[in-house]
Structures are given as structure tokens and as C-alpha cells.
N, C-alpha and C positions, 0 to 999 in steps of 0.2 A: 814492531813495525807499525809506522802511523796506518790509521783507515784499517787495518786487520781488527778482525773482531776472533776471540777462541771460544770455541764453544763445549763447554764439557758434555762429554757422550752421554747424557741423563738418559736419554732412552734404555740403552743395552743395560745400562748397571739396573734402573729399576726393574727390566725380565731377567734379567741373571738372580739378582738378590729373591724377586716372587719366586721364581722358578725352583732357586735352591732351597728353599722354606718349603714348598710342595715338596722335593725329594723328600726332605728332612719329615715333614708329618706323613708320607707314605712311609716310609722307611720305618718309621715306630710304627704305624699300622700293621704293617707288615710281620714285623718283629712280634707284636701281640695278635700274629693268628687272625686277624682281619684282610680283607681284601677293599682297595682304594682305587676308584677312578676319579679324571674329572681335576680340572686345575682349580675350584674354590676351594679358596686356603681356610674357612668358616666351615664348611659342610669335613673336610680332613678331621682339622681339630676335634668338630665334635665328635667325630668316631675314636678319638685317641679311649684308651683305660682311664679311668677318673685319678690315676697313677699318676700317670705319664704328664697326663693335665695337670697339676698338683707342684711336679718336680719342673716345669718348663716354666707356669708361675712363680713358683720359687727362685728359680735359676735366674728369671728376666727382673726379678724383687716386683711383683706386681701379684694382685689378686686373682683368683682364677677370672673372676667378671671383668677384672679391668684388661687382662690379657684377650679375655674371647671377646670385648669391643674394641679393641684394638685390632685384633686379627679379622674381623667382621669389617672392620674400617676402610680395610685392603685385601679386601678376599677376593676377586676377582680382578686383581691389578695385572696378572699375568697375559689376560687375554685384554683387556681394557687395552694395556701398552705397546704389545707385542707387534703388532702391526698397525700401528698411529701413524708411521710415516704416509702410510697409502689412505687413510683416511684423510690427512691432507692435500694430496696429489687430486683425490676424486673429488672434495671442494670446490678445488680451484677450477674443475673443468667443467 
């Protein structure tokens, strides 16, 4: 349709994807006898077993450093995102 513009739902998929990473390093927390609050996905990781940290760099083919600055890169993307729409609503008013 001319003049239509599509826009893909970037919001949702980048809290779905933080979110389900959060589950995922609680979940091993969890699984290792630790207790997890709190959505940074940097402060999770680093409670992971030196284990768990080890087989998740292995798995992604990245270094344990290179993964915990990647995870550090986006550790707080959950809440950053989550509600960004109303961050622009109160902008504009």
C-alpha cells in the first residue's frame, strides 16, 4: 500500500528475548542451590557456578570475558525497554 509505512514490533521482541535470558540465568541459579532476584542480566550471570559460566561460553563459542561484556552490554535492557513507550508519551507532554 503506497504512504503505509510497517513497522516491526522491536519493542516486545527486545523484553521478551531480555526477559527470557533472565528466566534462563535464574533458572540455573536456581538449579545450583542459589537464590535470584532482580532483572540485571550481569549481576544473574555472575552468581551463575564458574560451571555453568564455562559451558554457556562454550556453547555461545565466546570466552568467559567476552560473554560477561556482552552480557554487561545488555544487562539492564529489560527494564531500559519495558516501558519506553510511556517514556515517549511523557516527552511529548
Amino acid at each position: 500500500m503506497p504512504g503505509v509505512q510497517f513497522q516491526m514490533p522491536l519493542v516486545p521482541a527486545v523484553v521478551c528475548t531480555a526477559f527470557g535470558i533472565e528466566l534462563c540465568l535464574k533458572a540455573i541459579i536456581s538449579f545450583e542451590g542459589g537464590k535470584a532476584t532482580g532483572h540485571e542480566l550481569l549481576k544473574l550471570f555472575i552468581k551463575l557456578s564458574a560451571e555453568s559460566k564455562a559451558v554457556l561460553a562454550a556453547a555461545l563459542s565466546l570466552t568467559e570475558h567476552d560473554l560477561r561484556q556482552k552480557i554487561g552490554s545488555v544487562s539492564s535492557t529489560f527494564v531500559d525497554w519495558r516501558y519506553i513507550y510511556l517514556r515517549k508519551i511523557v516527552r511529548k507532554h
